[in-house]
Every structure is written in C-alpha cells, then in structure tokens.
ZAMARGU-4260 file (C-alpha; in steps of 0.2 Angstrom, whole numbers, plus 5000, padded with zeros to 4 digits):
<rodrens>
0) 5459/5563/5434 | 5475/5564/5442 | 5466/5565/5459 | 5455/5550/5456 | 5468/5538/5452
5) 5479/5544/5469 | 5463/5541/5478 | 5459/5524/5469 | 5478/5519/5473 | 5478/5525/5492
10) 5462/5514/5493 | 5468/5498/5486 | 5484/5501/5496 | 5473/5503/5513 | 5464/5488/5507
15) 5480/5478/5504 | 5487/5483/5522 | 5471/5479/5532 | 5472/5460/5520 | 5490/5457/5525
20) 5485/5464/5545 | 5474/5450/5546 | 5483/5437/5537 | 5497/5441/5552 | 5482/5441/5563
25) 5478/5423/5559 | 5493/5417/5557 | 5498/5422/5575 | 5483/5414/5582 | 5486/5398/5575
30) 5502/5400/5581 | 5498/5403/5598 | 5483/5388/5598 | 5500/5378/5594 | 5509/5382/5608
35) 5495/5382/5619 | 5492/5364/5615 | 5510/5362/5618 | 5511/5366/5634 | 5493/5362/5639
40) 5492/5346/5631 | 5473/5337/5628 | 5470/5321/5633 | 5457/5311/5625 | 5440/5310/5631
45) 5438/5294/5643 | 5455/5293/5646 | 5454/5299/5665 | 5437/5289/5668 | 5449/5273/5663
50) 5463/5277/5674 | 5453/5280/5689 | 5446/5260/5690 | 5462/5254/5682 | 5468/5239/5693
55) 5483/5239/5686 | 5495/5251/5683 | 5492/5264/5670 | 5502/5280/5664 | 5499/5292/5649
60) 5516/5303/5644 | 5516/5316/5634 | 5531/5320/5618 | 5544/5324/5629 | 5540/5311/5642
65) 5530/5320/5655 | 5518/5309/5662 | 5503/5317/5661 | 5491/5306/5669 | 5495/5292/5680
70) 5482/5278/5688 | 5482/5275/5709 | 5490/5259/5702 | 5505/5266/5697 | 5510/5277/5710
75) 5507/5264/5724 | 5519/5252/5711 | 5532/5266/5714 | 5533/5268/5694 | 5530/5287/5694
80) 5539/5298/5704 | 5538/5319/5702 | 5529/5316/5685 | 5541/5306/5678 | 5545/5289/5675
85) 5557/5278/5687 | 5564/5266/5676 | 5574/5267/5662 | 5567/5251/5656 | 5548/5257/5655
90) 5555/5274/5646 | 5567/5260/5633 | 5548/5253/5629 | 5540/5269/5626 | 5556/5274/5613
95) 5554/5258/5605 | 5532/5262/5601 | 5537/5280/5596 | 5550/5276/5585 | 5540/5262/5576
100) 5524/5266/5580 | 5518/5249/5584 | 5511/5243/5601 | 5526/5232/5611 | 5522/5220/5624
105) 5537/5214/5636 | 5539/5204/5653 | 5553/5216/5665 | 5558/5212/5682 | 5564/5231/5690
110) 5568/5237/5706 | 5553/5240/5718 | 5562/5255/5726 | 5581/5261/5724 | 5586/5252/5739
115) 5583/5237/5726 | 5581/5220/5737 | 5563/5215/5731 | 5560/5218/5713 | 5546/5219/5702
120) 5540/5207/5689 | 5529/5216/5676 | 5520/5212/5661 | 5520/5228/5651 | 5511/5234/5635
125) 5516/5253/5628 | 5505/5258/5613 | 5503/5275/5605 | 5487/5287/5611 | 5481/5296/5598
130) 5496/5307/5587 | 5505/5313/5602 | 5503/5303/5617 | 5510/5285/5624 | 5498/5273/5637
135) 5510/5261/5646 | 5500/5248/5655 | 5510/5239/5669 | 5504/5222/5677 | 5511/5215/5692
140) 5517/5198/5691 | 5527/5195/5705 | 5516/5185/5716 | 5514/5173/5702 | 5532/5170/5700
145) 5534/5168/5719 | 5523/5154/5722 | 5533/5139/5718 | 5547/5149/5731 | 5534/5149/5745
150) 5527/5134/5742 | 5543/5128/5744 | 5551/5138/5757 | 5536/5133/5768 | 5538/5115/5770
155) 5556/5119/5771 | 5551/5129/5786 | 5539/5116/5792 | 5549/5100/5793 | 5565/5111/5799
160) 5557/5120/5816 | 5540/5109/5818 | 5548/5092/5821 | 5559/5097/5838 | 5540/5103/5847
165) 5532/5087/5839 | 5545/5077/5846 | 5544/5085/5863 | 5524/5083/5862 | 5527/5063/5859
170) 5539/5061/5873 | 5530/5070/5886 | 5514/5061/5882 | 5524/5045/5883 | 5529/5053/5901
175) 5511/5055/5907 | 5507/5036/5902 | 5521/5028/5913 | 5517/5042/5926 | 5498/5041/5928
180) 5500/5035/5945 | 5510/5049/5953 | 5498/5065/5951 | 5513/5078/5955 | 5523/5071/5938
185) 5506/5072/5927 | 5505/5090/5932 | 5522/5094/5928 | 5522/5083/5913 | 5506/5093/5909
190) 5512/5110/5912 | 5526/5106/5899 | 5514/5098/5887 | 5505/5113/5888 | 5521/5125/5884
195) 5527/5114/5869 | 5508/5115/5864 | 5508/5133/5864 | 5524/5135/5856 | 5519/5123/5842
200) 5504/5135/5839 | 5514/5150/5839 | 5528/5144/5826 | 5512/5138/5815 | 5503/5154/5813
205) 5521/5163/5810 | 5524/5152/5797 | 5508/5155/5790 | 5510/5174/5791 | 5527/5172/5783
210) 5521/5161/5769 | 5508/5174/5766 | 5517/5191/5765 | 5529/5183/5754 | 5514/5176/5741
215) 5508/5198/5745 | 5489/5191/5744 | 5489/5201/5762 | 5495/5218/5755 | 5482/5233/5747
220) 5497/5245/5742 | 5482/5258/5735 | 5480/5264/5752 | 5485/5280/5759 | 5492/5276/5779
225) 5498/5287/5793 | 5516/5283/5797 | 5515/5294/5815 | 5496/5284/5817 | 5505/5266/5814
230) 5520/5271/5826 | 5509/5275/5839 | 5497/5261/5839 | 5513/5250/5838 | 5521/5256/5854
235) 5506/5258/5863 | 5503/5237/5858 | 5519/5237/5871 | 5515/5250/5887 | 5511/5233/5898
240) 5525/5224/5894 | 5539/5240/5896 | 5530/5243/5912 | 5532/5229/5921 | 5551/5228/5913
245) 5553/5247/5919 | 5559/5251/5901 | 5554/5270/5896 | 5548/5271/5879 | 5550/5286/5870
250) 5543/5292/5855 | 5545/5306/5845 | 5534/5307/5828 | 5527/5322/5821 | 5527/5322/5803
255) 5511/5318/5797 | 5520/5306/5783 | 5508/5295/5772 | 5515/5279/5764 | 5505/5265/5753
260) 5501/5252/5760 | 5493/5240/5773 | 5489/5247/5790 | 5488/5228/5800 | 5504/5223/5792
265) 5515/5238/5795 | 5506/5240/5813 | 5513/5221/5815 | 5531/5223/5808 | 5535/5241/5820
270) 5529/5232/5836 | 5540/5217/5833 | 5554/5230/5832 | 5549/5239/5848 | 5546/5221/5856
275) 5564/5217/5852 | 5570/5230/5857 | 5562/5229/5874 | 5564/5210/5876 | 5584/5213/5875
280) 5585/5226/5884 | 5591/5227/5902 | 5579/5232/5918 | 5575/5248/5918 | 5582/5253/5901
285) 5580/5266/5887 | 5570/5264/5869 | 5566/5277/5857 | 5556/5277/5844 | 5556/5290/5829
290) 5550/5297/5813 | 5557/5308/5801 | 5559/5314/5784 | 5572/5312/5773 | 5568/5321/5756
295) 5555/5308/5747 | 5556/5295/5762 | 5550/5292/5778 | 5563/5282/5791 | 5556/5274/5806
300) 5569/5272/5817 | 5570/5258/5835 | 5584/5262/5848 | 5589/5250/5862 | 5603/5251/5873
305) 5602/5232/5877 | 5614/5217/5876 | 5617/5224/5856 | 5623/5211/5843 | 5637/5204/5837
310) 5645/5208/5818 | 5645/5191/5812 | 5628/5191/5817 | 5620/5208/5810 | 5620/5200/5793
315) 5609/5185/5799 | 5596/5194/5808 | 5580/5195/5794 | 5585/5176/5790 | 5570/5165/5797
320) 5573/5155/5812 | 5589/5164/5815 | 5591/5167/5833 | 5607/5183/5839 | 5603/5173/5857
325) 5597/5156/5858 | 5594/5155/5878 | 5584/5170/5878 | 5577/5164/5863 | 5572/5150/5872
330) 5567/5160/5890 | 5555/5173/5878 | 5547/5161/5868 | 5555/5167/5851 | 5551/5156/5837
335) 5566/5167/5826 | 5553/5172/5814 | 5549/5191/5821 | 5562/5202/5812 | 5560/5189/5793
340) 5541/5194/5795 | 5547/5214/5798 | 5559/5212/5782 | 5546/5204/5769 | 5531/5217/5775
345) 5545/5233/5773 | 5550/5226/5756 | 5531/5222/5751 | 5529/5240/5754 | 5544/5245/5742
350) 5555/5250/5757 | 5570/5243/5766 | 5575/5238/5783 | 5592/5240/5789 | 5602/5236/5807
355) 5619/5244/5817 | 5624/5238/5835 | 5637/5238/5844 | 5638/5224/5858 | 5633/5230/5877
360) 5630/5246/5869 | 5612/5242/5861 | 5605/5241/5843 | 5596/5252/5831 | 5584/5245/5818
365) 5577/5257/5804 | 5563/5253/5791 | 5564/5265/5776 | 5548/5268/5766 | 5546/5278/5749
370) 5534/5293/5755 | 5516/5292/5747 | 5519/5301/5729 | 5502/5314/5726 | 5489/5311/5710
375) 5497/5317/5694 | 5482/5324/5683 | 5465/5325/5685 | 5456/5313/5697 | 5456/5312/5717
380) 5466/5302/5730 | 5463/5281/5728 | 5450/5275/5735 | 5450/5272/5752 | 5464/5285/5756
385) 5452/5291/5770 | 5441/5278/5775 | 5442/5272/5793 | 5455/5262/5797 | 5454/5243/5795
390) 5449/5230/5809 | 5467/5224/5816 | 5466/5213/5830 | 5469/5198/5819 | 5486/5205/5817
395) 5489/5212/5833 | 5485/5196/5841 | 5496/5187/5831 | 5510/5203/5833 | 5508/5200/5854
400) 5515/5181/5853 | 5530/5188/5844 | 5538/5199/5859 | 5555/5196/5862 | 5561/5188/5845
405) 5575/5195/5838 | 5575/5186/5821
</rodrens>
C-alpha cells in the first residue's frame, strides 16, 4: 500500500513538473513573439504599395520614433535623414497625435536644408496607424505662397532693365529714318539695332528663367542625378570659349555623388559658374573645377585667379542685375542675372551657394548640396533614378548666352 501511494505521488509530481515546464514554455515564447515584434515591427498591409505612388511626402515611425517607411517624396523633401526625422517641428506633431490620440493637421514653414536660406512651406496631417504606429503626410506649399512674390518681382525686373534696351531700340530706329540716305550710317545704325535686339532677347528669357525657378514649376526633385556626370557636361559646355581665351580648365571629380534633383537646371547653374569664372579671368589663366564629399554633402567648388572681387561687393553678387564690373558687364554682354539664376536653382535643390575672393588674386564660388538620402524600408529607388538623362539643350541654349555674367 505503501508502495502504491509513493508511486501514485511520484506520478502526480512528474505530472505537475512536465505542467509547470510547459507553462514556462509558453510563457517564454510569447515572450520572445513580443520582443520580436519589437524589434521587427509590422507594418500594415498596403502601407508600402501607398507610399511608393505617394506624390507627396509620406513617413510611417515606429514608438520610439524610428521611421520605418519613408515615400521618395520625403526623402527628396530632405525631411528624413539616417531614419529619422529632421525637424523638430514634425516630431512636436507626432507627440501631440500620440499623446491624444487624435489626428492633427497644421501649416509649417521649416528649413529646406541646415544652411537654412529657402524654407519649406508645408501642409502637415500626423494621425495614428493602427496601435503602434504614426503616418505624417507632408504637402509642399511653397510654390503657392511664392506666387504673388514672383508675380511681382517679375515686373519689377521688367520695367527696371527692359526700358534702357527699349529706349536704345527707339532712338536708333529714329537714327535710321533721318539717315536713310547715307547707306554707311544705316549699317552702323543697323549693326547696333541688331545688338540692343539681341540684348533685349537675352535679358527676356533670363527673366523668364528666373521667374520660373523661383515659382519651382521647373524642378522634379524625385530624381536621382550624377554630381561628377553634371560637372562634366557643364565644363565641357565651355572648352571653346577657354580655348580661344587660353584659359586651362581643370577638373578633378571622382566621387560618384548622387543629389535630387533636375539635371538641365544644375547643368545650367555650374556652367554659369565656370563661364564666370572664365570671362574674368585674364589670358591665359587658371580654373579649377572640383567635387568632393564632406560627410552627408556633396561641394562643387569653381576657382579663378582673375580680376577677383571686392568685399563690399561679395554680399551683392546672387542679387539680380547686380554687376562686380559694369564695363565688362557691358563688353561680355552680361545682363547681371547669371549668378541670381545659380542661387535660386542651388536653394530649389535644398543647397547653398557661397563666395571668397580676394581682389587680383581670383575668386572661388562653391554650391553645397545635401547628398541623395537611400530608400528607408521596403520598396526601390524613385522612379526615374535610372532613366536616361533628359533632353537639355533648351537649357543649355539658354546657359551659352549667359557667359561672362558675374551676378
């Protein structure tokens, strides 16, 4: 009897054991599914499909803030930058929905790169994504709250430089009426009818150009460009005009950089750099051209060793119609619109552009431009990143008129 009730009691004991094992057991794996999903968060189905064709900016962050998933959209926008967010107002938003729990819409204006001259207007909406998650959805709203600027800023610009070539235009067709029977003046009244014609169109379509890039209806900042591709096309834009000056060009780029953006326009604003830099230099002179990385930028930097500019001037220079040197101005056609043009295409892009000199020892101009941030999450590079380059002879026509403008 004894026996039987030791073996009954070692059985039940067994049995208890192998319950309270797996208990543990089961406990520990639910455990471990916890953290796994912790650290390995799921995103809702659809969510990626969403964000792939989302025009707009769109970001999905996890508890701590992590972004998770972030739209083409939002990295060409500079808002995400090594899976986190840039600004401290978009992260004030996202505390505001987690703390209530109620979607929050707001208009912000924030910096479009740290260097902080061309900001960002942005309608923003940050609800919640299921239990743990936050979707912010970022519009860009800066073009319409430049319009009534460029609207006025381009008749501004219009009655201030158009009316002196007009006026020319009126006197010298006065000129050839009273001359028409001394054929040596109509041909020299003609020839300079002919210039001020010229110079009328060229200050027209730079205007134009300038009116656009400022409304940014020119600008596709979803695709991925070459830095080292742009440079080259942009000095080569120049080989004929060096030659025949007997400057050397030298270029030293390597770095295989990649920057959002559009390829005409930044093709456009480095040769007016190198034209500059050749116009003002003297016969038989030096440029240099280089790239290079500096941790999450790229600089493109222009060096002359020309006439150089004077310091009350360097802060003038990206004003429109602003001219360091109004004879040679004047000799090279320079309408003062070439280095305003490279400032507003640099500061579309979320970069900067910056000037030293010293006078008679030359001048060196650098664009800065926020290297090209790589897809966070699931999904490919935008669309387009690869596609062959776009048609830009419309801008490198326009680009050839504007040799020798220094601002």
């Amino acid at each position: 009897m004894d026996s039987t009730w030791a073996v009954l009691t070692a059985l039940a004991f067994g049995i208890f054991l192998g319950a309270a094992f797996m208990v543990m057991l089961h406990v520990a794996e639910r455990r471990g599914s916890s953290a796994a999903r912790v650290v390995a968060p799921t995103i809702p189905d659809g969510v990626d499909q969403v964000l792939e064709v989302l025009e707009s900016a769109g970001v999905v962050l996890d508890p701590s803030n992590n972004v998770l998933r972030a739209s083409p959209g939002a990295l060409a926008m500079g808002l995400v930058r090594q899976q986190s967010l840039v600004h401290p107002e978009l992260l004030e938003l996202v505390a505001a929905v987690r703390r209530s729990g109620d979607p929050v819409a707001d208009e912000l204006t924030v910096a479009r790169s740290p260097h902080g001259d061309s900001p960002l207007r942005l309608r923003v909406r940050v609800a919640r994504l299921g239990t743990r998650f936050v979707l912010l959805l970022a519009e860009d709203r800066t073009e319409s709250f430049r319009l009534d600027e460029v609207r006025r800023d381009f008749v501004a610009n219009i009655s201030h430089e158009l009316k002196t070539p007009i006026a020319s235009v009126s006197l010298l067709a006065e000129a050839l009426d009273q001359a028409a029977d001394e054929p040596d003046q109509v041909r020299r009244f003609a020839g300079r009818l002919s210039v001020e014609a010229s110079r009328l169109a060229h200050i027209t379509s730079e205007v134009i150009e300038l009116s656009r890039l400022q409304a940014r209806d020119a600008l596709r900042p979803d695709v991925l460009v070459d830095v080292d591709e742009i440079v080259a096309a942009a000095v080569d834009q120049n080989r004929v005009v060096a030659g025949g000056k007997r400057v050397d060009v030298a270029v030293k780029a390597g770095t295989r950089a990649r920057v959002y953006g559009d390829r005409a326009l930044m093709i456009v604003a480095v040769h007016n750099l190198v034209a500059n830099a050749i116009a003002y230099s003297n016969e038989g002179g030096r440029v240099g051209v280089g790239v290079k990385i500096e941790g999450d930028e790229v600089e493109i930097a222009v060096t002359d060793q020309g006439i150089g500019i004077e310091s009350d001037d360097l802060e003038r220079v990206f004003e429109r119609f602003y001219r360091v040197d109004q004879a040679r101005s004047r000799n090279t056609g320079g309408s003062g619109l070439g280095l305003s043009i490279v400032k507003h295409t640099v500061q579309n892009h979320g970069g900067d552009v910056r000037v030293w000199s010293q006078p008679g020892r030359g001048s060196t101009f650098m664009i800065t431009l926020p290297l090209a941030e790589t897809s966070v999450g699931a999904g490919a590079e935008p669309d387009g990143a690869e596609a062959a380059p776009a048609d830009v002879r419309p801008a490198v026509k326009r680009a050839a008129t504007q040799q020798g403008e220094r601002t």
